[in-house]
VOVO-556675 format. One line per 5 residues: their letters; for each residue x, y, z of C-alpha. Coordinates in nm, 2 decimals. Each point is the difference from the previous one (the first is absolute). Example, Ala and Ser with C-alpha at 12.3 -4.5 7.8 and 13.67 -1.06 7.14 Angstrom:
REM VOVO-556675
as> 1.23/-0.45/0.78  0.14/0.34/-0.07
//
This chain:
REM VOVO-556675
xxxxx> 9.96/9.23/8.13  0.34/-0.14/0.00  0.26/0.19/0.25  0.20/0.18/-0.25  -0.31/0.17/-0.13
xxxxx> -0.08/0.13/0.36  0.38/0.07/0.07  0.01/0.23/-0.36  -0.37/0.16/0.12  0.21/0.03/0.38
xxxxx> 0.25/0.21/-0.21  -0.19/0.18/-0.20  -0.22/0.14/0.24  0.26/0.11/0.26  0.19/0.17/-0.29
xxxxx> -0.29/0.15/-0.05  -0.06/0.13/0.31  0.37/0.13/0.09  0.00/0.18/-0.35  -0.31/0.21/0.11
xxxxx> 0.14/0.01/0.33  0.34/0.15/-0.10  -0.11/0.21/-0.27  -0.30/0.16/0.17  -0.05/0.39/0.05
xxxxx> -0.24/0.19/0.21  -0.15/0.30/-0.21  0.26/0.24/0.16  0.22/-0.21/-0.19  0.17/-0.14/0.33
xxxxx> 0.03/-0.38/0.06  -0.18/-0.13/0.33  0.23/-0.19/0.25  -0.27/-0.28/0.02  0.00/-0.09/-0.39
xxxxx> 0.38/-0.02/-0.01  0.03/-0.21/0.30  -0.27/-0.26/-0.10  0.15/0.04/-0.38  0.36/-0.12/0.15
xxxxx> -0.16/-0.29/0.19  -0.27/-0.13/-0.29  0.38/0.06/-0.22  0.14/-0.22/0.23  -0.25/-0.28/0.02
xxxxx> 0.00/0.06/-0.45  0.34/-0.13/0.02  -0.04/-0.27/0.25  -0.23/-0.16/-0.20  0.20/0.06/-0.34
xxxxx> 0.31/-0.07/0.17  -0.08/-0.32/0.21  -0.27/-0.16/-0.15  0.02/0.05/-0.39  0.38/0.04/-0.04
xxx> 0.08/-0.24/0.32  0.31/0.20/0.06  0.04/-0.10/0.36
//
């Protein structure tokens, strides 16, 4: 596989996981500390890859 195809799956995935992570709710309704924090950093790491290595911003 070329790079750009594993940097778009890299992206893809993480946005993946952050959207579940920060749109997640227990059956109360209520939204678990531990799904927003590892939400933020999979959201972080989404636009590191977007950011860096498909856009090559800096």
């Amino acid at each position: 596989m070329s790079p750009i195809v594993v940097t778009w799956i890299c992206v893809i995935a993480t946005g993946a996981v952050a959207f579940h992570g920060l749109t997640y709710r227990d059956a109360r309704g209520e939204r678990p500390i531990v799904h927003l924090l590892f939400g933020a950093i999979a959201l972080m790491f989404c636009l590191r890859f977007l950011l860096l290595d498909v856009f090559g911003l800096f």
